[in-house]
N, C-alpha and C positions, 0 to 999 in steps of 0.2 A: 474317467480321469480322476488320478488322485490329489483333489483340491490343496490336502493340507499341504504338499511338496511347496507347493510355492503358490499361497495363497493371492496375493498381489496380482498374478498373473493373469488369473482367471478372475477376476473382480471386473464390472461391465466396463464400458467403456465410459470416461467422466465429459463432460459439459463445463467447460474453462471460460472467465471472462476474466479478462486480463484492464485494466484499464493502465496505460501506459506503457502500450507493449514494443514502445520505440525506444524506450529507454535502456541505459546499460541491464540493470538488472529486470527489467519488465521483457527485455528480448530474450533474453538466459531463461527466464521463467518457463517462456511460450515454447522455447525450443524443449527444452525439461519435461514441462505435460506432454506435450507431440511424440515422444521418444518412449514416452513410456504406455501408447495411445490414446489419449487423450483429444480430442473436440477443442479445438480453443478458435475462441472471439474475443478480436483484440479491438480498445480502440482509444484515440491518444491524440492530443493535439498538431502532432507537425502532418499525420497520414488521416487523420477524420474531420478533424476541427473539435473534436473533444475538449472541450474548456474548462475541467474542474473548477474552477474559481468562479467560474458561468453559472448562476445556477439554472436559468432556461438555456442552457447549450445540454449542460447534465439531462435535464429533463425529456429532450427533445430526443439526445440520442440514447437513452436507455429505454424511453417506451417506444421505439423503432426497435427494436429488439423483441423475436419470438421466444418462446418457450421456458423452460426452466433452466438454471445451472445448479451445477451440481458446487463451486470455488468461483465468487467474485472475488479476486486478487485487487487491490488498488497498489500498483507499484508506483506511484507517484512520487513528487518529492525533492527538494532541494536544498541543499548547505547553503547558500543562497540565491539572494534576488538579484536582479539587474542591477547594476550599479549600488550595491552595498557591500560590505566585507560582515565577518566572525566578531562580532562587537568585543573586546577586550576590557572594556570599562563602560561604566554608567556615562559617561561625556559622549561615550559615540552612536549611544542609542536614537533612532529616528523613528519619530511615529509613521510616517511612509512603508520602509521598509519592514517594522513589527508588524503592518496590517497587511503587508503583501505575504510574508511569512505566516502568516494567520489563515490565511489565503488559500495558499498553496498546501501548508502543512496539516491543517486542522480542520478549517470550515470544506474545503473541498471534499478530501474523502468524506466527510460526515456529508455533503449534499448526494457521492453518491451510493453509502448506503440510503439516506432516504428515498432514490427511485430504484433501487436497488432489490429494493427487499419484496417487491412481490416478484421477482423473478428466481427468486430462492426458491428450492424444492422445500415442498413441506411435511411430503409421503414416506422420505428419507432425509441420513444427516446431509447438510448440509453447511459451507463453510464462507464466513466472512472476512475476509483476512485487509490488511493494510501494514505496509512498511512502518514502523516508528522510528526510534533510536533508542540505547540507551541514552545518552545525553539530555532526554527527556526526564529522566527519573528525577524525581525532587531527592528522596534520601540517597542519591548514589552521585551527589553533585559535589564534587571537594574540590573541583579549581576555580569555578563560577565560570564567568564570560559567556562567549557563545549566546546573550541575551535571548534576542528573538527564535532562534531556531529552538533552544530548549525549549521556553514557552510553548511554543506551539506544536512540539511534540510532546510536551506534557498534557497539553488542552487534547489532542486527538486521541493522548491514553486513557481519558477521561471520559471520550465522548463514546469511543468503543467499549470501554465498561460500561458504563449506561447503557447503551444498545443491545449491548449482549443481555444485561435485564428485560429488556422489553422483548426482544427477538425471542426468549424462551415460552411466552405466552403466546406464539403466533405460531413459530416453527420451535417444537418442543427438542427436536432433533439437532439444533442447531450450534455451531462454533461461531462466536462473534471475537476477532482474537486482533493483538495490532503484534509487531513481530520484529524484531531487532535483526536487522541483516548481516551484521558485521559492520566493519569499516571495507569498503570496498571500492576497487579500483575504478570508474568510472571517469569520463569525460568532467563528470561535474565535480569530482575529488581531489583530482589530480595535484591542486596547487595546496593541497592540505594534509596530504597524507606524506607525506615526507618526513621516515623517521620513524613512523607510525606500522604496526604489523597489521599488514590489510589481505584481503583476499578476491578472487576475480569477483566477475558477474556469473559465470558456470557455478564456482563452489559456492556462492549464495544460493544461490538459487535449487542447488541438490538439497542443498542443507534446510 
């Protein structure tokens, strides 16, 4: 066979762990690697009890888990918490909802690269990925608002820089990366993108 035709093709078969593979774009993910074939292990709060915010739920159900992956995916993530809104001004900031958003957006995924990371392959590359946003970016911030969710996806772009330091002394081969998805269509969007040029969970997900 002539590999270079279409190299992708004949590339092995990869080892997926998907962590919120219930969600709009965590489900587009799983279907995405499968199709292209791919191994995937998903696992998520409403179908495992997966509690990123846990950090003994994280710990519990990631060393229940054999072998190596090839892509720990964190598709996690939310525009908001329960009972809070997009803060618009310094007056409607609550420290409740900043540490539930801290939670979910930053401390989570970082809890689970930490049980994460010896199930990384080490003999090849291997990839750390995690949804962010832009709206995280400090220099790319010209409207403000949005308080909590920036913050804490600024703190998670932060923590995956650092890890990707530290991950190159363990796994030399290694992507430790956070990833801007677009604005996209979801259940959890819907009352905000109004207006706004958004895209599915499919074309996130190819992309």
């Amino acid at each position: 066979l002539d590999c270079q035709l279409a190299p992708s093709k004949w590339m092995y078969m990869k080892q997926i762990l998907i962590i919120g593979n219930s969600g709009g774009i965590g489900k587009a993910l799983e279907t995405a690697f499968k199709d292209r074939g791919d191994e995937v292990t998903g696992l998520s709060r409403s179908k495992d009890g997966f509690d990123i915010t846990n950090e003994a739920s994280v710990e519990q159900g990631l060393q229940a888990l054999k072998g190596n992956f090839d892509i720990v995916f964190v598709a996690t993530g939310a525009l908001t918490t329960p009972g809070s809104r997009p803060e618009k001004s310094l007056s409607q900031l609550s420290l409740t909802a900043m540490t539930e958003q801290f939670l979910l957006n930053a401390a989570g995924p970082a809890m689970v690269l930490k049980y994460s990371k010896q199930l990384l392959r080490k003999d090849m590359p291997s990839i750390f990925a995690a949804l962010s946003a832009r709206v995280g970016s400090i220099g790319d911030n010209r409207l403000g608002g949005w308080y909590s969710y920036r913050a804490a996806k600024s703190a998670l772009n932060q923590l995956i820089h650092s890890a990707s330091i530290e991950l190159k002394r363990t796994h030399p081969k290694s992507i430790c990366v956070a990833l801007h998805p677009g604005t996209v269509k979801t259940e959890l969007t819907k009352r905000y993108v109004a207006g706004h040029p958004a895209i599915t969970p499919d074309e996130a997900a190819n992309h």
